[in-house]
C-alpha positions as CSV (number, residue, x, y, z in Angstrom):
1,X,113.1,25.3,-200.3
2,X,109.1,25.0,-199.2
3,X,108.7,24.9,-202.6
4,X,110.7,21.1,-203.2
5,X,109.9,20.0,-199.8
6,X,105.8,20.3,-201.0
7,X,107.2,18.2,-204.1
8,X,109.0,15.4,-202.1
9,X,105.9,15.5,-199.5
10,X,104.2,14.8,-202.6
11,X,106.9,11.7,-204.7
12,X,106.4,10.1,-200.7
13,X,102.6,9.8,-201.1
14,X,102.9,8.7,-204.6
15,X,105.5,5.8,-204.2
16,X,103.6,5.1,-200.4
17,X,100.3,4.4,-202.7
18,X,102.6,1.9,-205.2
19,X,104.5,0.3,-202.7
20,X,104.0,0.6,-199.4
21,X,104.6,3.2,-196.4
22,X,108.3,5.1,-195.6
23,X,109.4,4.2,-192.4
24,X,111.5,7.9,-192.4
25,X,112.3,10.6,-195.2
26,X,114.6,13.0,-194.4
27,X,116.3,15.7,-195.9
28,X,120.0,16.7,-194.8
29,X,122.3,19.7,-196.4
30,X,125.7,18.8,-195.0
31,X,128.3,21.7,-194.9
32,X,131.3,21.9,-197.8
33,X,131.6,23.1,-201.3
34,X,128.6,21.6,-202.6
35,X,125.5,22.8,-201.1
36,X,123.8,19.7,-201.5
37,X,120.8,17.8,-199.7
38,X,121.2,14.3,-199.3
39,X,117.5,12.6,-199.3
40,X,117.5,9.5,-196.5
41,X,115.3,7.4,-196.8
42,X,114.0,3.7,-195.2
43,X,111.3,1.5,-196.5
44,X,110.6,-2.2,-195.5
45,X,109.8,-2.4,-199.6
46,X,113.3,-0.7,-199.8
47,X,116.8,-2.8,-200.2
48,X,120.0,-0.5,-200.0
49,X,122.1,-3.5,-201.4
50,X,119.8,-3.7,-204.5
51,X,120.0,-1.1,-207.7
52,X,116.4,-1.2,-208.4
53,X,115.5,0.5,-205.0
54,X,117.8,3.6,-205.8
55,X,116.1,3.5,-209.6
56,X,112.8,3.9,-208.3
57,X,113.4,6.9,-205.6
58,X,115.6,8.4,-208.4
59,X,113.3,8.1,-210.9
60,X,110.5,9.6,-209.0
61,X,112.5,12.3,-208.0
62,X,113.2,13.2,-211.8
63,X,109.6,13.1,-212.2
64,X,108.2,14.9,-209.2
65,X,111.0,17.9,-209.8
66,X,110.3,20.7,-212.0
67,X,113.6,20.9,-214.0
68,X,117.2,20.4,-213.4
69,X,117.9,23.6,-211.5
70,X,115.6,21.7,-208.7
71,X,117.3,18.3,-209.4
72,X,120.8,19.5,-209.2
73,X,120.5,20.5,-205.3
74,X,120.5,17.0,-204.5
75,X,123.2,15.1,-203.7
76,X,123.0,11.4,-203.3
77,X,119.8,9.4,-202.4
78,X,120.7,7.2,-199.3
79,X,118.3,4.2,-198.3
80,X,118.9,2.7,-195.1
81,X,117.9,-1.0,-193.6
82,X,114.9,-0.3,-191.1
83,X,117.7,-1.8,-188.6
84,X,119.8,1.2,-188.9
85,X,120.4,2.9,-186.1
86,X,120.0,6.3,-187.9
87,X,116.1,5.2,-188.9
88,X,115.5,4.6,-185.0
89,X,116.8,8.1,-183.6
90,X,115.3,9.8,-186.5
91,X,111.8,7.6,-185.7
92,X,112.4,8.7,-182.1
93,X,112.2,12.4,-182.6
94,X,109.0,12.2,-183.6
95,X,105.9,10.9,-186.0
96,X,105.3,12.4,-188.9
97,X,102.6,11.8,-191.1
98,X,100.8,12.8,-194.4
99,X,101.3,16.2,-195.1
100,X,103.7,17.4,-192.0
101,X,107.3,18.2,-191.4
102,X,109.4,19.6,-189.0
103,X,112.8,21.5,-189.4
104,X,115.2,19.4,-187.0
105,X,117.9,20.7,-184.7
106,X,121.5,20.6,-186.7
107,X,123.8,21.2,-183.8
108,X,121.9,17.5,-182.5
109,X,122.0,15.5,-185.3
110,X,125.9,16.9,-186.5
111,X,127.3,15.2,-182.8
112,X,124.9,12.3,-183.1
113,X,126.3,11.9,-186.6
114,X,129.5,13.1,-186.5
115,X,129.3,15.4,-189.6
116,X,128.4,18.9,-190.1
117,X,124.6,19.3,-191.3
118,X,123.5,22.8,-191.9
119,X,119.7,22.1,-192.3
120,X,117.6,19.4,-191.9
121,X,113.8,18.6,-192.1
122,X,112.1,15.4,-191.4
123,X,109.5,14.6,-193.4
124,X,108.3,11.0,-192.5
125,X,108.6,9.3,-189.5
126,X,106.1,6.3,-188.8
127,X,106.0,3.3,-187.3
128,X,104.8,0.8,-189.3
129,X,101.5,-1.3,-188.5
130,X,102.0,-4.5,-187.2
């Protein structure tokens, strides 16, 4: 997993110097048959109601990913409004910058969330200059 986490540390940089810093990236593999990660993610150059925001992380993600045995672990790429409350708890836990990332606490973030999540990392969390 180190491996993909240095190549999504790597597709945030990237998109950061086209278009603008990432408010959060997270990574979350939620228990069931799957074993998927979901990649959440909230951008004020993001819109989660418009098509062309999914494009571009998806995209990128194709790019910055080896081959498909790396793609197929993910799940579903989930942008969020910088409003959401889930961008403002995981912006509370703590900053995270260039280069860093911290495994987070699943038994936390499955109450807060109300789902199972067996691991997650954060791998941005910045507040935004004013």
């Amino acid at each position: 997993m180190n491996e993909i986490i240095e190549k999504i540390k790597s597709l945030i940089r990237d998109l950061e110097k086209q278009h603008g810093s990432f408010l959060i990236c997270a990574l979350f593999l939620r228990e069931g048959d799957t074993e998927k990660w979901d990649i959440i993610i909230s951008a004020l150059w993001l819109n989660p109601a418009e098509m062309q925001s999914y494009k571009t992380i998806s995209s990128k993600l194709r790019e910055s990913l080896s081959d498909d045995a790396e793609l197929v672990q993910f799940s579903r790429i989930v942008i969020l409004n910088k409003d959401d409350p889930v961008v403002s708890y995981l912006r509370g836990l703590e900053t995270i910058s260039n280069g860093g990332f911290k495994e987070l606490r699943t038994d936390e973030l499955s109450e807060k969330f109300k789902f199972t999540i067996k691991r997650a990392y954060l791998l941005r969390s910045i507040i935004p200059n004013k």
